[in-house]
Biopython code that builds the backbone (N, CA, C, O; Angstrom):
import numpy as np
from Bio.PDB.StructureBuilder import StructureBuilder

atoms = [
    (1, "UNK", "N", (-28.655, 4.950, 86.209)),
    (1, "UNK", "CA", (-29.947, 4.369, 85.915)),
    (1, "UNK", "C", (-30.366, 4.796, 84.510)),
    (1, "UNK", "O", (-30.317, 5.931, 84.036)),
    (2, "UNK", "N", (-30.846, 3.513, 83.857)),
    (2, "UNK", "CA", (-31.343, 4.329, 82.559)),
    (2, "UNK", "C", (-32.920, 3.894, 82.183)),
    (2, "UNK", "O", (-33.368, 2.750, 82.098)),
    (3, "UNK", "N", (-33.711, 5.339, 81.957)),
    (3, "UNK", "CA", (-34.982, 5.210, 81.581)),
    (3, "UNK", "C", (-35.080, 4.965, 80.545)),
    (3, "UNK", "O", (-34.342, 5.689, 79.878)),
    (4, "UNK", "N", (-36.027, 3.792, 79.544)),
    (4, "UNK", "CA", (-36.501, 3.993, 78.799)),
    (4, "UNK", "C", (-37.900, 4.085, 78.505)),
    (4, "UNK", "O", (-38.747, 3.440, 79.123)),
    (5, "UNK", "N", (-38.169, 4.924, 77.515)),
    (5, "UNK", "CA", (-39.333, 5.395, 77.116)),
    (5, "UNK", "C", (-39.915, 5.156, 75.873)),
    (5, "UNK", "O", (-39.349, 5.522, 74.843)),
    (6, "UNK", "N", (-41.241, 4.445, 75.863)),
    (6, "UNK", "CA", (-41.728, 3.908, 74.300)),
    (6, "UNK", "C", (-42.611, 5.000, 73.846)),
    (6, "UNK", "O", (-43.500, 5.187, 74.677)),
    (7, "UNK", "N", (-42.700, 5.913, 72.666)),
    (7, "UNK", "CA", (-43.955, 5.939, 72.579)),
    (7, "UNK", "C", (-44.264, 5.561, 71.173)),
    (7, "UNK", "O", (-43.419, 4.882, 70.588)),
    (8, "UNK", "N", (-45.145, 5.836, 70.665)),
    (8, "UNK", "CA", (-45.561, 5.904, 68.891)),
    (8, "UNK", "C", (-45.339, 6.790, 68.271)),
    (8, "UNK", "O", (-45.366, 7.947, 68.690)),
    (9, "UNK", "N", (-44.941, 6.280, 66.585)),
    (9, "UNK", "CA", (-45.053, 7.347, 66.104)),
    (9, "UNK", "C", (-45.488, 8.387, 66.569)),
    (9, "UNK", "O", (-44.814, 9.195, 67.208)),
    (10, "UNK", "N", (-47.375, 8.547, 66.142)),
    (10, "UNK", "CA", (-47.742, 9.568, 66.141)),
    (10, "UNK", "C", (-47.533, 10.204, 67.583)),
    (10, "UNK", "O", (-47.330, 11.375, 67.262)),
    (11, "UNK", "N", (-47.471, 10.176, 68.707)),
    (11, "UNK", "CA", (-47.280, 10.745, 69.784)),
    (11, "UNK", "C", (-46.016, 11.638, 69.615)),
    (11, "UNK", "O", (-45.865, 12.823, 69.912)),
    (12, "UNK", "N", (-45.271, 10.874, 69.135)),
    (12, "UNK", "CA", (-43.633, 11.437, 68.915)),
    (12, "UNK", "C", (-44.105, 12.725, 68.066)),
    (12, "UNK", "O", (-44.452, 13.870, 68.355)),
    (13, "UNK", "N", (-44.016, 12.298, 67.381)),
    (13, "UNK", "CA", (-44.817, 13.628, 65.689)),
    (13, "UNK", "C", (-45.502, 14.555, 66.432)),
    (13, "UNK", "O", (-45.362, 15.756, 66.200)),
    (14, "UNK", "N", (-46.519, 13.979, 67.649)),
    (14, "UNK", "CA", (-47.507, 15.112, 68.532)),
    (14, "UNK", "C", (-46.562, 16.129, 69.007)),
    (14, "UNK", "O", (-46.626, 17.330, 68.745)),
    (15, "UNK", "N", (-45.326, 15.306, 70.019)),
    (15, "UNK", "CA", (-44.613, 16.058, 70.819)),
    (15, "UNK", "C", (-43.764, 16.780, 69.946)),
    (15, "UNK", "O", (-43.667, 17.903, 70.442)),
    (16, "UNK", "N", (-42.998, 16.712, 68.745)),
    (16, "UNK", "CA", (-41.930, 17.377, 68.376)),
    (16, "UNK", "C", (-43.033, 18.647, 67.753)),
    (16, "UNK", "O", (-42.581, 19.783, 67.898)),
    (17, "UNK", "N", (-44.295, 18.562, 67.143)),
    (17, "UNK", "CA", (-45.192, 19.506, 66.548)),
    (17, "UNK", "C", (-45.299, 20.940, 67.955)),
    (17, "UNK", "O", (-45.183, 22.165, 67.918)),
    (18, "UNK", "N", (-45.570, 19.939, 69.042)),
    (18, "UNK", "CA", (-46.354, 20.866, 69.679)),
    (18, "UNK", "C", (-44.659, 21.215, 70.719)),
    (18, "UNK", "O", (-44.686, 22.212, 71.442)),
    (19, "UNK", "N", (-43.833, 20.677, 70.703)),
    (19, "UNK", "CA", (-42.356, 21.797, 70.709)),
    (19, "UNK", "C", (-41.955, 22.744, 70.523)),
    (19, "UNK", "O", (-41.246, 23.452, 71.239)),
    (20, "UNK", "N", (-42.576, 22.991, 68.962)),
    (20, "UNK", "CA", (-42.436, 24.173, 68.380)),
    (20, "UNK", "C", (-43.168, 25.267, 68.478)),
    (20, "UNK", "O", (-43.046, 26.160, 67.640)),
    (21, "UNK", "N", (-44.096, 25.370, 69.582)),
    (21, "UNK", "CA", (-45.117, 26.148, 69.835)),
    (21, "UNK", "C", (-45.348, 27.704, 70.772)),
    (21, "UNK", "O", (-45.353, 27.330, 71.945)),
    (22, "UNK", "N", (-45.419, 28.293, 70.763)),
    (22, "UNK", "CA", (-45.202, 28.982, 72.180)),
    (22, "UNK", "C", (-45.280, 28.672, 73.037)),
    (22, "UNK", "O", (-46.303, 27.994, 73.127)),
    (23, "UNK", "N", (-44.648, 28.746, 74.119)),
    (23, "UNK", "CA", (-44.825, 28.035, 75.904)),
    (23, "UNK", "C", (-46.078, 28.091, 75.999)),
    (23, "UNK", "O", (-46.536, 26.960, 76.156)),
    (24, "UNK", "N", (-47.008, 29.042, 75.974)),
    (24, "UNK", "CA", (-48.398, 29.044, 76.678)),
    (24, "UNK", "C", (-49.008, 27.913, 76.092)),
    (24, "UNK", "O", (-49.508, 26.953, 76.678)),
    (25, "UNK", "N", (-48.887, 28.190, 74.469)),
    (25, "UNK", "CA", (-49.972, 27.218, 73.826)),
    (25, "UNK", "C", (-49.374, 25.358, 74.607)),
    (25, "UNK", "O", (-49.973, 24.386, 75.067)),
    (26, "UNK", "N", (-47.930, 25.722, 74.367)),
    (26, "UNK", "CA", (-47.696, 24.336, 74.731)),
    (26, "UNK", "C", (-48.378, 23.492, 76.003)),
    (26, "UNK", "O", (-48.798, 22.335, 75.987)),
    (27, "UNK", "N", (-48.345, 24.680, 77.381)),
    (27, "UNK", "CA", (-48.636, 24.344, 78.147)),
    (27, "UNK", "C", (-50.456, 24.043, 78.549)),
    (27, "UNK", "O", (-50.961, 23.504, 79.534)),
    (28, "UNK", "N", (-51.297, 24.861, 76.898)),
    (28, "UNK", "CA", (-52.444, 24.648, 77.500)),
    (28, "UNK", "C", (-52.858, 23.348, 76.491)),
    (28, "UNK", "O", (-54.033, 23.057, 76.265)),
    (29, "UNK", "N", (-51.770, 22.659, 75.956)),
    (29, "UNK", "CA", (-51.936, 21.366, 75.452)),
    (29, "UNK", "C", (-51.458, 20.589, 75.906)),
    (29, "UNK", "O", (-51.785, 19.584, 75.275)),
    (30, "UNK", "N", (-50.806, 20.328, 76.692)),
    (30, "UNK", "CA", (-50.320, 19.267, 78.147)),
    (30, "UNK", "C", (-50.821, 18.990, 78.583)),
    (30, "UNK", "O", (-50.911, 17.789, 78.838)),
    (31, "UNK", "N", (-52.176, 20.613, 79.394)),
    (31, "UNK", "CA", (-53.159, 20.524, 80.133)),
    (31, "UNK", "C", (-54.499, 19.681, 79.512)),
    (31, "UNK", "O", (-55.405, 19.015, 80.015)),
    (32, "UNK", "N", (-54.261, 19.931, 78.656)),
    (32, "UNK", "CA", (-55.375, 18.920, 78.005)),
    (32, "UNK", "C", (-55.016, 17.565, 77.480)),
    (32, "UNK", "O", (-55.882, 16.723, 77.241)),
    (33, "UNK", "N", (-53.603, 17.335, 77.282)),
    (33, "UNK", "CA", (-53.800, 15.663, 77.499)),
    (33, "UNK", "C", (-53.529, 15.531, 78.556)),
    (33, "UNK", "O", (-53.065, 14.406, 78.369)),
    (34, "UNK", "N", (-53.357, 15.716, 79.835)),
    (34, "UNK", "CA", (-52.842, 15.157, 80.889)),
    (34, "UNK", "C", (-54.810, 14.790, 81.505)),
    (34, "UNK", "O", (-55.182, 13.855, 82.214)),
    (35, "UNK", "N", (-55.583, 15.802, 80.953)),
    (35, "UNK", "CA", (-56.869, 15.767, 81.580)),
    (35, "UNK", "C", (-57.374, 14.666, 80.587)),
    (35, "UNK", "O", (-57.996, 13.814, 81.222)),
    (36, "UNK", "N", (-57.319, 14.370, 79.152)),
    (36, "UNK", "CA", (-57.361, 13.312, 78.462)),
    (36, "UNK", "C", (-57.172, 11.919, 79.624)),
    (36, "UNK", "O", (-58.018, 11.218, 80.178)),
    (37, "UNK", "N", (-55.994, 11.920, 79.662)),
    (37, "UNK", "CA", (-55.218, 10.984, 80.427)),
    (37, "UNK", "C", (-56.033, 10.691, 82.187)),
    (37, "UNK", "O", (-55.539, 9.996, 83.074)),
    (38, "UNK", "N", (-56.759, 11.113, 82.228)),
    (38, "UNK", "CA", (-57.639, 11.171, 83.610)),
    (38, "UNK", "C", (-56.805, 11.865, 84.312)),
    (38, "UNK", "O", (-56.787, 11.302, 85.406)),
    (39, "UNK", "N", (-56.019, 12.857, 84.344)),
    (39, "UNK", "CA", (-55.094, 13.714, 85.901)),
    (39, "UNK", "C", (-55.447, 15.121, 85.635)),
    (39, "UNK", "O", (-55.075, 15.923, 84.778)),
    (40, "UNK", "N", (-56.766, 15.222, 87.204)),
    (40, "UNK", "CA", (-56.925, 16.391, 87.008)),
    (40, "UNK", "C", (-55.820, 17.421, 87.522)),
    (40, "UNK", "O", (-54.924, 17.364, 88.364)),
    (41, "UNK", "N", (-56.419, 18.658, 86.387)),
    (41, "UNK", "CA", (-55.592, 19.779, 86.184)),
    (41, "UNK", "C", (-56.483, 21.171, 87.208)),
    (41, "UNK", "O", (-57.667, 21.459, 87.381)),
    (42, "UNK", "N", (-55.264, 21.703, 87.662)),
    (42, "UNK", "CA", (-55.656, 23.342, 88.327)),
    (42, "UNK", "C", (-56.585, 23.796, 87.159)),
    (42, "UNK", "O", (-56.561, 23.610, 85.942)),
    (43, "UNK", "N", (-57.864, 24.831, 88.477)),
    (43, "UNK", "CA", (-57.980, 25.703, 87.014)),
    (43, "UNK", "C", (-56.511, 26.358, 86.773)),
    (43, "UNK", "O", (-55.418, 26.251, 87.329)),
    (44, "UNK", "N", (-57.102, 27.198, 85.507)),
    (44, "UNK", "CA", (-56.056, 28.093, 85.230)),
    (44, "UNK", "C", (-56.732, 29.519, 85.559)),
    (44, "UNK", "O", (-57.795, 30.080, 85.294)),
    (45, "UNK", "N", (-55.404, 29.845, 86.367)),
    (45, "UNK", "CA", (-55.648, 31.519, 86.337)),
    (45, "UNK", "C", (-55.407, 32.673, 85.136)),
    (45, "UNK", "O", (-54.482, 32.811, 84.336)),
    (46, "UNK", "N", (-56.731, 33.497, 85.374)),
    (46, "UNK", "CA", (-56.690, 34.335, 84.243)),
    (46, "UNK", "C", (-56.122, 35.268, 84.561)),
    (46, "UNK", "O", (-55.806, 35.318, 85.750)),
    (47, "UNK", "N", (-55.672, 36.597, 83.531)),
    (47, "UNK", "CA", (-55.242, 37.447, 83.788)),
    (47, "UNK", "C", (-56.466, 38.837, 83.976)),
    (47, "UNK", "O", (-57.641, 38.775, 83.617)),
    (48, "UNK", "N", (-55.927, 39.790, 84.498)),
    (48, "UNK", "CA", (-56.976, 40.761, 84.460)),
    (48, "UNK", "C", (-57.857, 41.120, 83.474)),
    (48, "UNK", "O", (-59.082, 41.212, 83.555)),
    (49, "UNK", "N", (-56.932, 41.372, 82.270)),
    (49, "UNK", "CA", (-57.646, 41.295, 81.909)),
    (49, "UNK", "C", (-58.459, 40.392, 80.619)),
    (49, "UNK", "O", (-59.128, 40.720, 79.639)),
    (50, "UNK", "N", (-58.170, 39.573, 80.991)),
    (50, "UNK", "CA", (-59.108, 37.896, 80.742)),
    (50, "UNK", "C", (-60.013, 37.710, 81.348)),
    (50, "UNK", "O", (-60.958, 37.035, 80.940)),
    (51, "UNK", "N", (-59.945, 38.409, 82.784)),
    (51, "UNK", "CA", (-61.166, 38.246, 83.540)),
    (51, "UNK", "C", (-62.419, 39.582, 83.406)),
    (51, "UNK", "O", (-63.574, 39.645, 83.826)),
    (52, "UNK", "N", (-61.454, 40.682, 82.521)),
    (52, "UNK", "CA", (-62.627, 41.672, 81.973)),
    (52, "UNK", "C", (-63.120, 41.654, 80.817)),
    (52, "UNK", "O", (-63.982, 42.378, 80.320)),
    (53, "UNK", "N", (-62.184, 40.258, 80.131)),
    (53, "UNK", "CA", (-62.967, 40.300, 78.557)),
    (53, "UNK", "C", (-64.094, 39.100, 78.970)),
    (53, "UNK", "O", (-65.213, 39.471, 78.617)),
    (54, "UNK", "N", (-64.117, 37.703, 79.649)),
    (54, "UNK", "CA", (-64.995, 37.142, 79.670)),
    (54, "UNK", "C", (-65.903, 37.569, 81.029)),
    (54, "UNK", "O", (-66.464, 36.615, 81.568)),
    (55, "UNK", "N", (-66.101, 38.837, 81.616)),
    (55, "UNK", "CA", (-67.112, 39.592, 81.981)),
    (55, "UNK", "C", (-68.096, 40.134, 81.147)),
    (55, "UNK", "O", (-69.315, 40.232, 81.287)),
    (56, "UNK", "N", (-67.281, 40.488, 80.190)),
    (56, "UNK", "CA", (-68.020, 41.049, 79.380)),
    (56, "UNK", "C", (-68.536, 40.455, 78.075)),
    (56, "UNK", "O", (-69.234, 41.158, 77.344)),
    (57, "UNK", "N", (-68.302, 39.487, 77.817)),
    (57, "UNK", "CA", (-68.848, 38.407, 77.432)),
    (57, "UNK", "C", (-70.148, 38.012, 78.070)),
    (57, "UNK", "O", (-71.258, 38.419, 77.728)),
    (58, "UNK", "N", (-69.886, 37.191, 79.011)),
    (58, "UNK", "CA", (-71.310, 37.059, 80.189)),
    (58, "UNK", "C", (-72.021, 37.941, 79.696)),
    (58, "UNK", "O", (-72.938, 37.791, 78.888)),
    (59, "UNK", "N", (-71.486, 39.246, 80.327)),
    (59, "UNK", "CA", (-73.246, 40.407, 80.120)),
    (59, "UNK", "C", (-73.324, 40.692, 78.583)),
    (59, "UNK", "O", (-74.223, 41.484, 78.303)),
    (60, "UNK", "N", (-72.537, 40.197, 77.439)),
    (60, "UNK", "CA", (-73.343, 40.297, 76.415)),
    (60, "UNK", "C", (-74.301, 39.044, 75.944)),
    (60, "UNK", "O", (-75.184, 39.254, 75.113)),
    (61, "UNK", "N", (-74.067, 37.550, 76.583)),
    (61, "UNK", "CA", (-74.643, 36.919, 76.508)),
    (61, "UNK", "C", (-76.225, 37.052, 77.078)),
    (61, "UNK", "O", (-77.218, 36.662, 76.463)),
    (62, "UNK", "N", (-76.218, 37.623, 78.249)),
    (62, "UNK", "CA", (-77.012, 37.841, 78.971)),
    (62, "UNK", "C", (-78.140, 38.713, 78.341)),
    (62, "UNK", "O", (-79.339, 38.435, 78.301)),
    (63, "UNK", "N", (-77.435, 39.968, 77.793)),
    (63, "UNK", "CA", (-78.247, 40.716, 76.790)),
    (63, "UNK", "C", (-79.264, 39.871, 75.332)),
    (63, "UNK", "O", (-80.308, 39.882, 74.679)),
    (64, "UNK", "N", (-78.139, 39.323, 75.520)),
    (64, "UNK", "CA", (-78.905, 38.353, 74.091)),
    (64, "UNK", "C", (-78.287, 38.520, 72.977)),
    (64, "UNK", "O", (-78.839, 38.466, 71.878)),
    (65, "UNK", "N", (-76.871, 38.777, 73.206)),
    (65, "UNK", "CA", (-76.312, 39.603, 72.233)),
    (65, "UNK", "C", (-75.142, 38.278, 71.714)),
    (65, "UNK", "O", (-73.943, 38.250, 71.988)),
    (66, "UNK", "N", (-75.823, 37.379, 71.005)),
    (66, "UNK", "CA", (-74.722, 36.208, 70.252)),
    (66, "UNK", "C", (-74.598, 35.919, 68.896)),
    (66, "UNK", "O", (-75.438, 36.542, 68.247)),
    (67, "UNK", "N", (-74.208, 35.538, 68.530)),
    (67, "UNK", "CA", (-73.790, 35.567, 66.802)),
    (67, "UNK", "C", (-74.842, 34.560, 66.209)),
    (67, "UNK", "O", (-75.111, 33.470, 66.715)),
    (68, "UNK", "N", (-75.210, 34.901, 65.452)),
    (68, "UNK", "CA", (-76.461, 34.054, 64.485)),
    (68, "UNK", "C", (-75.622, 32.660, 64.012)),
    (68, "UNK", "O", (-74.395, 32.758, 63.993)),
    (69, "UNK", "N", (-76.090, 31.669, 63.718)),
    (69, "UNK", "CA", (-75.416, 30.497, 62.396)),
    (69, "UNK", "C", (-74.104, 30.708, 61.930)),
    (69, "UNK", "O", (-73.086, 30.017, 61.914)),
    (70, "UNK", "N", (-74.583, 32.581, 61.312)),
    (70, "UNK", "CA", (-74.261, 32.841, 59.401)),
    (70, "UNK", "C", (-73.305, 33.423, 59.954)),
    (70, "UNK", "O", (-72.252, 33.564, 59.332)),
    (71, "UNK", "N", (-73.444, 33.875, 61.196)),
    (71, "UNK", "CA", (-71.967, 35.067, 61.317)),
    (71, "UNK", "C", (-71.160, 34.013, 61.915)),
    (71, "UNK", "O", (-69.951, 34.161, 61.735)),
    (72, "UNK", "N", (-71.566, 32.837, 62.677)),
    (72, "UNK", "CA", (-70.276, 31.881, 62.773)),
    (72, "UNK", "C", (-70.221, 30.827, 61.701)),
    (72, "UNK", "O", (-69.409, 29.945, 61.985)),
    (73, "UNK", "N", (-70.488, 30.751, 61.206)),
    (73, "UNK", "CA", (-70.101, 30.180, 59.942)),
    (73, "UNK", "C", (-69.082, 31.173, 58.855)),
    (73, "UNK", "O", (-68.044, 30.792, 58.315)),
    (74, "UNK", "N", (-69.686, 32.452, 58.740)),
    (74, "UNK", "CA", (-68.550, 33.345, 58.140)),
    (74, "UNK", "C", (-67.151, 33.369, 59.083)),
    (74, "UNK", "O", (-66.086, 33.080, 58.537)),
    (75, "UNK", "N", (-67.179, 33.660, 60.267)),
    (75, "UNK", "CA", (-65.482, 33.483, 61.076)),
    (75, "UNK", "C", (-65.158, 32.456, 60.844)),
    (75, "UNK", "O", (-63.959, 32.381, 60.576)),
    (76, "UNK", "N", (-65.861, 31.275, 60.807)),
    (76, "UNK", "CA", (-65.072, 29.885, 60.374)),
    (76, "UNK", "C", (-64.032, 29.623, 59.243)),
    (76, "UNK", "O", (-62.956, 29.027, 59.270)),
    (77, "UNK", "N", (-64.873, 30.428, 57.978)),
    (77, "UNK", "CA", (-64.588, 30.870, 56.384)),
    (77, "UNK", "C", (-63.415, 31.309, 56.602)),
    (77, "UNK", "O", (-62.315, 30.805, 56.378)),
    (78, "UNK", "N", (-63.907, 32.897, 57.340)),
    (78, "UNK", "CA", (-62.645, 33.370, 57.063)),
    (78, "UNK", "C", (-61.574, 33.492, 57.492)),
    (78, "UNK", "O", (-60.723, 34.327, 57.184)),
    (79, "UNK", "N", (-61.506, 32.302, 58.568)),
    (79, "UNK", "CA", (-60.076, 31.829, 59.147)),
    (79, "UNK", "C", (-59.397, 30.352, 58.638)),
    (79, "UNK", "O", (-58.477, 29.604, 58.969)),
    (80, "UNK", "N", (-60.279, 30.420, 57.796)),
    (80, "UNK", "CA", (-59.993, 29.119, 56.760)),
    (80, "UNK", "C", (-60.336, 27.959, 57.328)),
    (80, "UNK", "O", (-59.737, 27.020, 56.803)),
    (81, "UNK", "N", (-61.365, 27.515, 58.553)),
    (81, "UNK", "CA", (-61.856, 26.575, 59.326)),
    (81, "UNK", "C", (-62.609, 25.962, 59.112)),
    (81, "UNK", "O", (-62.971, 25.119, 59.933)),
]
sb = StructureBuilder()
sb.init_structure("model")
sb.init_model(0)
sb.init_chain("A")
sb.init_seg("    ")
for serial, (resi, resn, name, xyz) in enumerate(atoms, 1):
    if name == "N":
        sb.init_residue(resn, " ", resi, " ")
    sb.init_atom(name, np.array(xyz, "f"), 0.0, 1.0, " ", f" {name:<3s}", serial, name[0])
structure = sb.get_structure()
């Protein structure tokens, strides 16, 4: 049996880009076109501690403790964004 498969350019260019990627990243960009694509996706499970850094997140939000404009606008800068 033989499949064929069309896509576009740019899709092609998408897939060979995002090939080259680390597995994770790859896989949490699948997850997001496949959810593009209307097919919902599992959450994803975090790791421990993923689940103690955005704890702690929460209770600094909670505190009131978030970055002004200027300080996200400077991380933007200085990641060249």
């Amino acid at each position: 049996m033989i499949i064929v498969c069309f896509v576009t350019r740019l899709l092609e260019e998408a897939f060979n880009t995002v090939a080259a990627l680390p597995d994770a990243r790859q896989d949490e960009l699948a997850r997001i076109m496949l959810e593009l694509a209307g097919i919902d996706q599992p959450p994803i499970q975090l790791t421990a501690e993923e689940e103690a850094d955005l704890a702690e997140a929460e209770a600094e939000v909670e505190r009131g403790e978030i970055a002004t404009p200027e300080e996200v606008r400077a991380m933007w800068v200085k990641h060249g964004l």
